[in-house]
Structures are given as structure tokens and as C-alpha cells.
C-alpha positions in Angstrom: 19.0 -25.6 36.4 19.7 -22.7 33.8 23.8 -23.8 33.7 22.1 -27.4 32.8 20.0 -25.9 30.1 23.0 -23.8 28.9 25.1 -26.8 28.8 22.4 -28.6 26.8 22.2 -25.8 24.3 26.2 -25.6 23.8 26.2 -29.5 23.2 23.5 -29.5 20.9 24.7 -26.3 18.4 28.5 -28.2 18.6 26.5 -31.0 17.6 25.0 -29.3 14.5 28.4 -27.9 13.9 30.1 -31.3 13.9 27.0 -33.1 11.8 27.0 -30.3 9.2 28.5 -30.4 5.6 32.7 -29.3 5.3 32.0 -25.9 3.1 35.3 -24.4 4.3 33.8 -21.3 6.4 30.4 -20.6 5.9 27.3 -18.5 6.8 23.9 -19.5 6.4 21.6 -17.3 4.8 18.1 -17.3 4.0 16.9 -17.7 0.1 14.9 -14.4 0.4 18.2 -12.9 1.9 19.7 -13.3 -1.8 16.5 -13.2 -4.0 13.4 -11.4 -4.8 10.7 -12.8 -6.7 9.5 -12.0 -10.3 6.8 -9.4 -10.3 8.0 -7.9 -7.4 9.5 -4.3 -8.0 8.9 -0.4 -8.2 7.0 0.8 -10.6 6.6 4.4 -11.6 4.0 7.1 -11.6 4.5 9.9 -13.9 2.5 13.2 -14.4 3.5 17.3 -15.4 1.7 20.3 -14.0 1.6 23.7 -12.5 3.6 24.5 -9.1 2.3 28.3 -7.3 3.3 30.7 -4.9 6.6 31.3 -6.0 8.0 34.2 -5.0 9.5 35.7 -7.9 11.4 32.6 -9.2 9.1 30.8 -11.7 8.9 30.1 -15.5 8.0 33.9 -16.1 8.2 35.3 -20.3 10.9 32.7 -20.0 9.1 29.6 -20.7 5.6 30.5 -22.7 3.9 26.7 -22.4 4.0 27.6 -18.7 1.3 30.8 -19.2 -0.6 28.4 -22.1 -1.1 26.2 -19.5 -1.5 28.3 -16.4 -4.3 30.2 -18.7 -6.0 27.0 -20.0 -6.4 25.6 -16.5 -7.7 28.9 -15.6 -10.4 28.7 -18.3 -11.5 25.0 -17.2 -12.3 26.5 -13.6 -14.3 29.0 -15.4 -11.8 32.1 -15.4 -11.9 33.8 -19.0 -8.4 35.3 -19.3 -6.2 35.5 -22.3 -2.6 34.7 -22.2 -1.5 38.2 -22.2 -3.1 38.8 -19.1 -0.8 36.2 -17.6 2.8 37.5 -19.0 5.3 38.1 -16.7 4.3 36.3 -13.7 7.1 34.5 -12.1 4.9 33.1 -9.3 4.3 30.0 -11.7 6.6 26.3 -13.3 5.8 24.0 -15.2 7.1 20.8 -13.6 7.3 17.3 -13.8 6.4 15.0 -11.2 7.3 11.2 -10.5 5.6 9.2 -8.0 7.2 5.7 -7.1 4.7 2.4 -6.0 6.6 0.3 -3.8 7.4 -3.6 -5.0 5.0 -4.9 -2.9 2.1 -2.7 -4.6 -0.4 0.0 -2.9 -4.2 0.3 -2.0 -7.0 2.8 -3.4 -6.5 5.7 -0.6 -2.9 5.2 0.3 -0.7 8.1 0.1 3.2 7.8 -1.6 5.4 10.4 -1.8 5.8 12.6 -5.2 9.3 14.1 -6.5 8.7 17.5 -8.5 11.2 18.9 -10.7 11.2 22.5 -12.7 11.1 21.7 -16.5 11.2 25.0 -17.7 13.3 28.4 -16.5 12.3 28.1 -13.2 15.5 28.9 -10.6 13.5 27.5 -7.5 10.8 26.1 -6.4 11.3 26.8 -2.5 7.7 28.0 -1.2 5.7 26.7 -4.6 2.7 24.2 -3.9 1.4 21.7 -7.0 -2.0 22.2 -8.3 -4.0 19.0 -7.9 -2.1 17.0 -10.7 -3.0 13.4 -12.5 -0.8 11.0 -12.5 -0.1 7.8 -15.0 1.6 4.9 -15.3 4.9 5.4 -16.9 4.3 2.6 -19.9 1.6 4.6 -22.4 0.5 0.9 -23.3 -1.2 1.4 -19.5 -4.3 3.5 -19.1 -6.3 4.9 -16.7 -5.8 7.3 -13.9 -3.4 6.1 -11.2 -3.5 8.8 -8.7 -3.4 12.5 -8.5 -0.7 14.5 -6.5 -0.6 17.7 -4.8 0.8 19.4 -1.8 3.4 21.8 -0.8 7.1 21.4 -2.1 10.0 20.2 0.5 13.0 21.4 -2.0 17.0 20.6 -1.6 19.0 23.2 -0.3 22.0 22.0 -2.8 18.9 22.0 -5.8 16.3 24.3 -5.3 14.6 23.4 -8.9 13.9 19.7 -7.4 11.7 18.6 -4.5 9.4 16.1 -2.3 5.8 16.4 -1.4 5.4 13.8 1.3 2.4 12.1 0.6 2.1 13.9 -1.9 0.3 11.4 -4.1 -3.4 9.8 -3.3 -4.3 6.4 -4.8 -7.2 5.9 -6.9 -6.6 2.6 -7.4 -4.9 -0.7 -6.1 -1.9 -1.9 -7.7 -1.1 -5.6 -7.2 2.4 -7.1 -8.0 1.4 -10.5 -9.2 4.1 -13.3 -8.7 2.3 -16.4 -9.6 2.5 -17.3 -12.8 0.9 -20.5 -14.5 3.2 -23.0 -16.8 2.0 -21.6 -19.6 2.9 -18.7 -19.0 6.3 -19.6 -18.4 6.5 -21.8 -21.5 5.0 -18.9 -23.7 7.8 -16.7 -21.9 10.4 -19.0 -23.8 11.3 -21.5 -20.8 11.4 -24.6 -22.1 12.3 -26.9 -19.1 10.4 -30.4 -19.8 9.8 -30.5 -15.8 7.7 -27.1 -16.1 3.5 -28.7 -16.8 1.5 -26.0 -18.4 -1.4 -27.2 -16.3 0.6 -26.0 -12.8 1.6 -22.6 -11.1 4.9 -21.7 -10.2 6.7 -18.5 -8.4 10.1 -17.5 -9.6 13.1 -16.2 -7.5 15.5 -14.0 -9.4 18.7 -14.2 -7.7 20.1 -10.2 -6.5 23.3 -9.4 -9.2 26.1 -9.4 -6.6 24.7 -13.0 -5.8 24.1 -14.3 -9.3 25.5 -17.4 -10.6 25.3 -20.8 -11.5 26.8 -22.1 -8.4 24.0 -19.9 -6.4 21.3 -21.2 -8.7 22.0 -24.4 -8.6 22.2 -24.7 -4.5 19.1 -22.2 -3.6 17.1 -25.0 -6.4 19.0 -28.0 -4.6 18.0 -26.1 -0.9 14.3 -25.7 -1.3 14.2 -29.3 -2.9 15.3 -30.9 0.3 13.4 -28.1 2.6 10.0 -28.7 1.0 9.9 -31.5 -1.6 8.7 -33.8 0.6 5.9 -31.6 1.7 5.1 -30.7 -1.9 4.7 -34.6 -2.2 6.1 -33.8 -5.7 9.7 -35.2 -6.8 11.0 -32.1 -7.6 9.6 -28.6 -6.1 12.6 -26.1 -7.6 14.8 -25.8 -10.9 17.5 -23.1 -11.7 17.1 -22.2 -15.3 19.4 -20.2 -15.6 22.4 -18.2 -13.7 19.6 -15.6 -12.4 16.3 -17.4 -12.0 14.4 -20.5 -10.1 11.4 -21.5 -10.7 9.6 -23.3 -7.9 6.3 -25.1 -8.2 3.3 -24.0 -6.6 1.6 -26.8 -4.7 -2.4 -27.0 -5.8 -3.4 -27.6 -2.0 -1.6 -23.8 -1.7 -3.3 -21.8 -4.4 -5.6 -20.7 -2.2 -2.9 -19.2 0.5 -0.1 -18.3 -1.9 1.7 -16.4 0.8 2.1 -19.4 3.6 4.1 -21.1 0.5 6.4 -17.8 -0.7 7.1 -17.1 3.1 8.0 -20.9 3.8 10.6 -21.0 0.5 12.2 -17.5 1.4 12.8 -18.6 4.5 14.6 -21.8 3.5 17.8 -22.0 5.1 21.2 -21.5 2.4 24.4 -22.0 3.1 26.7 -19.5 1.3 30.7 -19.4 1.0 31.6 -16.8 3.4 35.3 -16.7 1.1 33.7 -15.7 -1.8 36.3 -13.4 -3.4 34.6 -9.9 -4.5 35.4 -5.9 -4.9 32.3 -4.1 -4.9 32.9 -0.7 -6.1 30.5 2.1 -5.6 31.6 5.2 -7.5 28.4 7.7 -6.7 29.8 6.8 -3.0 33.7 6.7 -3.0 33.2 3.1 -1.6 34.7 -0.1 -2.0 33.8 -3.3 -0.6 35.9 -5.8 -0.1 34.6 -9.6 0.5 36.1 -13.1 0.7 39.8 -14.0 0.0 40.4 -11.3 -2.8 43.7 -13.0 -3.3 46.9 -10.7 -5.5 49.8 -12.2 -7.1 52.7 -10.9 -7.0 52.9 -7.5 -9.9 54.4 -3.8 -10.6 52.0 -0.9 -10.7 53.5 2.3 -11.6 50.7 4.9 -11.6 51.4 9.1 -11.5 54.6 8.6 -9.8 54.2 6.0 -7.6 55.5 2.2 -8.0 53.4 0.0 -6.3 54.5 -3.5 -5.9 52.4 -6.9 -4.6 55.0 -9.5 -2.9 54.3 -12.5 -1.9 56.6 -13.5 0.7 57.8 -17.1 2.3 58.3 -18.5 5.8 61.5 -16.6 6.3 61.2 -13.2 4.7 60.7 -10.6 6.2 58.2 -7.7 4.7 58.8 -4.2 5.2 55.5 -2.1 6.0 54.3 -0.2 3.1 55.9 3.9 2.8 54.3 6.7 3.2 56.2 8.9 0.6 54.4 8.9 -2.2 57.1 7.6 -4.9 58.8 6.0 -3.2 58.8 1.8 -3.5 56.1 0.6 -1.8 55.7 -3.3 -0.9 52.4 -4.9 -0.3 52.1 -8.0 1.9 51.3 -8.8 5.3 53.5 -10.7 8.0 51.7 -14.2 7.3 52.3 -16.7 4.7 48.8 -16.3 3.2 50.2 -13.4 0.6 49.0 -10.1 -0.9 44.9 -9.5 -1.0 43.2 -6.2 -2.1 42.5 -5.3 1.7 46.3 -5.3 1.8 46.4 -3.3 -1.4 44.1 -0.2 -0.3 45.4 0.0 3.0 48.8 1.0 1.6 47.2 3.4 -0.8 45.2 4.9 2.1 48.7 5.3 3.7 49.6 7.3 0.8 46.7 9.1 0.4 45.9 8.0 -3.0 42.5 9.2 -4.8 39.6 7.4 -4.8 40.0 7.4 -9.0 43.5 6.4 -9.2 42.5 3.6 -6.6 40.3 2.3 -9.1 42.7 2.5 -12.0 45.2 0.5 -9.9 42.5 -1.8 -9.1 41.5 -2.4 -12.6 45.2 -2.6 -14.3 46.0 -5.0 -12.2 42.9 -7.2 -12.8 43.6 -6.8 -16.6 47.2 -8.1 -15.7 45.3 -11.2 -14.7 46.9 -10.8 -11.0 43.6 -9.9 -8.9 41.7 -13.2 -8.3 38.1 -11.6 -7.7 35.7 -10.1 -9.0 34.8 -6.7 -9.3 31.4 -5.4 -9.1 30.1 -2.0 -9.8 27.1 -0.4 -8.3 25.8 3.4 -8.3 
């Protein structure tokens, strides 16, 4: 019985295989996988005050709107003391502090965590604690109290003026992220589209920037058309209007359970290129990604004494393997007719033990030579 069933589920997956469109190699995705939608995102807390307990290492004479504030707190608690009183402590900063609300929002009485940084001559804050703190939205447009912060300081070893309270911060009030929007809204926003009806409600996906791109656009607008069109009972439920955005309609029978809806058009099934030719580049991490047939034509790099050159060999030729002596001639190919790619590339400058910067230089001479077909992302 379960070799029967296994047979059955072999011959039915070959059979999707065999029935499903010819996009060269591909993977299938999920729209939320490449998108998030508009209104979602972190939003930002802000806030300064007093951290304490510092053993020797705060603001001190150094930094005098640390003692005006230190005394004027002081005063509001009921404590009458002048400013001279207060001179020469170093068991007091002035810092600022940054809370972070997550994209889907937070609820009156949840804690987040609170980064605290020295502002003034403070050289650590390792043992300080903040004194109970407001904090604000970052936009002064916004008013109102957000949340207040306090707690004892986790710092870096590597940067003893920075650290983390871990929920540090207590709401005092919810914070929606709202991602329905009416037509009107959309039309006041400046998109024009004559399928958009003022009187309707729409979401809008905003397509991640490594995925962004007409081509994407157009096929996550043309794959939630034929996923849930016909249960919209509408003739069109998505249009891309532009490189980074589609807007999807909001049936009326779902504006009372919005979420059914998001969750049903994030989950759409996509079917993405899996040769799409790209070089992420991440300089804060000394990484690079390669992805997709990043394809070189044949060129001459000479760079701090070494000649690099990209051949692109036929049937019959034979390809030496790249040196390891830095200036010496080094070939880049592999022992297949398919020709040079930048995987072939960095592996022959980490043969030579070429730095990460000079790897980049290489990378980006010999994209303005118009010989590296991808593209190159930066990140970080």
C-alpha cells in the first residue's frame, strides 16, 4: 500500500512538471516571499534622558546640560538643590535613547527593546540604569506620548558609550500599521490608473529592491489575477503600476476580514527565473552573492600587479587552471563550453588572495567595460 501511494505521488508531481509552463529553470515562490505591503514597516521611537550609577565614567564638569538636567529633575521630585551642588559628579549621562516598533505594530502594555547612547563626555555606560524616560514618535508632526523607557543598560564590550535595555520600553499606546487604503486615497496619492474606482479599497504590495522590476511587476499582477480573479468575481483583481508596486483590489464581501484576503494573495504561488543574473555585494559584511548565470566576456584586468584575464574557450581548447602567484597571468574559465561567469572570477582571486576592496574594483571595471552581464546590487 504505501509503495502504491508513493508511486501515485511520483506520477502526479511528474505530471505537474510535464503540464507546467517552459520558464527554462525555475523556482516557485510565494508573492509575500518577494513583497511587503505598503504601510507595513519600522517605525521609530525617540526620547533623551538621564542614565545613573555610573561608576566614575559619566558626563561630569564635562558636559554642563547634563547637571541642568540632573538638577531640574531633581527639583520636579521635590529636591531643592542648585547646580553647584551637583558639579563634579561623574556617576551621571545624558543619553539618547531609540526605541524601534516592529512593521506589524504593537499593543498598549507590550514591552520593545530601547537602544541608549552617551551624547555627551560620557566614556561608558557599563553599570548606568535610565531614569524612567518618555518617549516620541520620531516625526514632530506626531504627538502624544508613545511609551516611556527605563531599565538597566546591557552595553558592547567593543562600545561601551552604546547599549540595550531589553524591554526596556513600555507601551502606552497601540500602534496600528494600516494597509488598506481606499481609491481615493490612491488617486489623491497621484495614481492615476483608470481601473483604480475611488469608491473601492485596495492593498498594495511593494516589491523587496533585489526583486524589483517590471518583469516582476508585471507577473506577481498577472499571478494573483489568475489565483483569485475568479473569486473576486471582478475582471481584474491586481495591476502593477509601476516597477515597485501592485495594487490589488479589495473585495467588499472582505472588508470585514481584511486578513483572510492579504494572507490568501501573499500566498499566491510565483514562478521566478532561477537564472536571474545578479552580484549582491554587501560591504559592511565582506560578502558577495552571486546568483543566476552572471555570464563574463572575454577582457584584461590589470589591477596592483596582477593581470587578470576572462577567456572564453571552445570545444577543443584546453584551459589552464588559474595561478597562484600573484602577477603572474592568470586565465579565468572553466573546463565546459558554457564560458567565464563571476563565480569563476572570485574563485581565482580567492586563489590569489586578493582583498575584498580590490575584488570589488575588479568587479566594477569590468562591468564599466561592458563585459559583466549582471547586475550588481549593493546592500549594507
Amino acid at each position: 500500500m504505501k509503495t502504491r501511494r508513493l508511486m501515485t505521488v511520483v506520477a502526479t508531481l511528474m505530471a505537474l512538471w510535464a503540464s507546467a509552463p517552459c520558464w527554462g529553470q525555475a523556482v516557485i515562490a510565494r508573492v509575500g516571499d518577494v513583497t511587503h505591503l505598503k504601510g507595513e514597516g519600522t517605525n521609530v521611537l525617540v526620547g533623551h534622558g538621564l542614565v545613573t550609577g555610573l561608576n566614575g565614567t559619566g558626563d561630569g564638569d564635562n558636559y554642563r546640560a547634563t547637571i541642568e538636567r540632573l538638577a531640574q529633575g531633581l527639583r520636579k521630585l521635590g529636591a531643592y538643590v542648585e547646580q553647584e551642588d551637583l558639579e563634579g559628579s561623574k556617576s551621571v549621562a545624558l543619553v539618547m535613547i531609540e526605541a524601534v516598533i516592529p512593521e506589524h505594530g504593537v499593543r498598549e502594555g507590550e514591552r520593545i527593546d530601547v537602544v541608549v547612547t552617551a551624547v555627551g563626555a560620557a566614556k561608558s555606560l557599563a553599570g548606568g540604569r535610565l531614569l524612567n524616560t518618555p518617549l516620541v514618535y520620531g516625526d514632530p508632526n506626531v504627538e502624544g506620548l508613545f511609551a516611556t523607557a527605563r531599565g538597566g543598560i546591557v552595553v558592547d564590550a567593543d562600545s561601551p558609550t552604546s547599549g540595550v535595555i531589553r524591554g526596556g520600553a513600555r507601551m502606552e499606546t497601540d500602534v496600528f500599521m494600516n494597509v488598506v487604503a481606499s481609491g481615493g486615497e490612491l488617486l489623491r496619492n497621484g495614481i492615476t490608473a483608470p481601473w483604480i474606482n475611488r469608491d473601492e479599497s485596495y492593498i498594495t504590495l511593494v516589491i523587496d529592491g533585489v526583486h524589483s522590476g517590471w518583469p516582476m511587476a508585471a507577473a506577481i499582477a498577472q499571478a494573483v489575477d489568475k489565483e483569485l480573479g475568479m473569486s473576486a468575481d471582478v475582471e481584474r483583481v491586481a495591476l502593477a503600476i509601476d516597477s515597485k508596486s501592485v495594487v490589488v483590489l479589495l473585495p467588499r464581501y472582505q472588508l470585514n476580514d481584511p486578513a483572510s484576503w492579504i494572507r490568501d494573495v501573499q500566498r499566491t504561488p510565483l514562478l521566478m527565473e532561477s537564472n536571474e543574473a545578479r552580484v549582491t555585494i554587501n560591504r559592511r559584511t565582506g560578502t558577495i552573492v552571486v546568483t543566476g548565470d552572471t555570464r563574463i566576456s572575454p577582457v584584461v584586468v590589470s589591477q596592483k600587479g596582477m593581470t587578470i584575464t576572462v577567456l572564453n574557450s571552445g570545444p577543443d581548447v584546453t584551459v589552464p587552471k588559474p595561478m597562484l602567484e600573484r602577477n603572474d597571468f592568470v586565465p579565468v574559465d572553466i573546463e565546459s563550453n558554457r564560458g567565464a561567469n563571476v563565480k569563476d572570477l572570485l574563485e581565482a582571486l580567492n586563489r590569489l588572495k586578493v582583498p575584498f576592496e580590490d575584488r570589488l574594483a575588479i568587479l566594477e571595471e569590468v562591468r564599466r567595460a561592458g563585459k559583466l552581464h549582471a547586475e550588481i546590487l549593493y546592500e549594507g
